[in-house]
N, C-alpha and C positions, 0 to 999 in steps of 0.2 A: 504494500500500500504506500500511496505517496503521499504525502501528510503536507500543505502549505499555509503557511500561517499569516495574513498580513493583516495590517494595521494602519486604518485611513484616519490619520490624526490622532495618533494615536501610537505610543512606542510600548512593543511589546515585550512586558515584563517576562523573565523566566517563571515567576509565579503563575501570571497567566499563559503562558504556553503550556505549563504543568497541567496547569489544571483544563484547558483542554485537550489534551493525551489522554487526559482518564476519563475525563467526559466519550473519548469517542471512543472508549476499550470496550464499551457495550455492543457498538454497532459493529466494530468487528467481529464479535462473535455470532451476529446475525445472520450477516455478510460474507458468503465465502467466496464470491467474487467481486470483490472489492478492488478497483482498480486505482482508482485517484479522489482525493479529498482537498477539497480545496475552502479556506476557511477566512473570510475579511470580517475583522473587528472595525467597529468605525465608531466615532464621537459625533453628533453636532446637540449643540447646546447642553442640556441635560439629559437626553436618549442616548440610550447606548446601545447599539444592534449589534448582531451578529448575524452572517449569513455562509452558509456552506451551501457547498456544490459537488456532488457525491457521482463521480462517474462509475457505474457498475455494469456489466458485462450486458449491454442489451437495454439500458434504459442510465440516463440522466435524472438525479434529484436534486430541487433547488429545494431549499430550508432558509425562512428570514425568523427573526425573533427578536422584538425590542424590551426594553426595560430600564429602570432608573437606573439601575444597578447590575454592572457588565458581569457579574458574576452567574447573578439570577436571568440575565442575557442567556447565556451558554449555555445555562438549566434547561430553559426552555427548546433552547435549539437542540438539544441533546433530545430529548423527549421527544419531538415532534416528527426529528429525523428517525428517530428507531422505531413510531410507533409506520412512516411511510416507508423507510427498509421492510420492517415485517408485512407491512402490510403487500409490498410487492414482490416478496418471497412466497407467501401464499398462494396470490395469483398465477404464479408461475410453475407453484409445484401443485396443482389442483388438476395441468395438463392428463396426464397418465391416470387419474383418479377419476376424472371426470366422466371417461367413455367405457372404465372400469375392465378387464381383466378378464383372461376368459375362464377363469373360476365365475367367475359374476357373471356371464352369459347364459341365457337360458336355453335349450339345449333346442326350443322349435325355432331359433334364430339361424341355425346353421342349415347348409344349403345341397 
């Protein structure tokens, strides 16, 4: 996985790079094809957003998430993006279950 971390107005601390590495050890384990991460912290005013860009083998996800506080930022990003990983790993492994198995075929289907 290629992990990039940038910072629009913003210098990133090793604290906060820390602490988004752990924030996205979730979605690798969701993720087994995970290809590229791409992750901009940015300032204006008193919002603090965070937005990742999650290239996976067959499909792009974008994730934004604001908040007063960049920390509870990442929270939310963290959250949203694992709950749309899982939710497009499902969609994906439902292929092969869907039309089901030829244990599951009824036996006046055959020809």
């Amino acid at each position: 996985m290629n992990l990039t971390i940038t910072g629009r107005h913003l210098e990133i601390t090793p604290a906060i790079h820390d602490y988004v590495l752990s924030r996205l050890e979730r979605i690798k384990r969701h993720a087994d094809n995970l290809i590229d991460v791409s992750v901009v912290l940015s300032v204006a005013k008193l919002i603090h957003s965070v937005e990742a860009n999650v290239h996976l083998s067959g499909k792009d996800i974008f994730v934004q998430a604001e908040d007063a506080d960049m920390y509870a930022a990442i929270d939310n990003l963290a959250d949203k993006l694992d709950r749309q990983i899982v939710k497009h790993k499902e969609r994906n492994g439902d292929v092969n279950q869907a039309s089901g198995g030829i244990k599951h075929q009824s036996a006046g289907e055959e020809a």
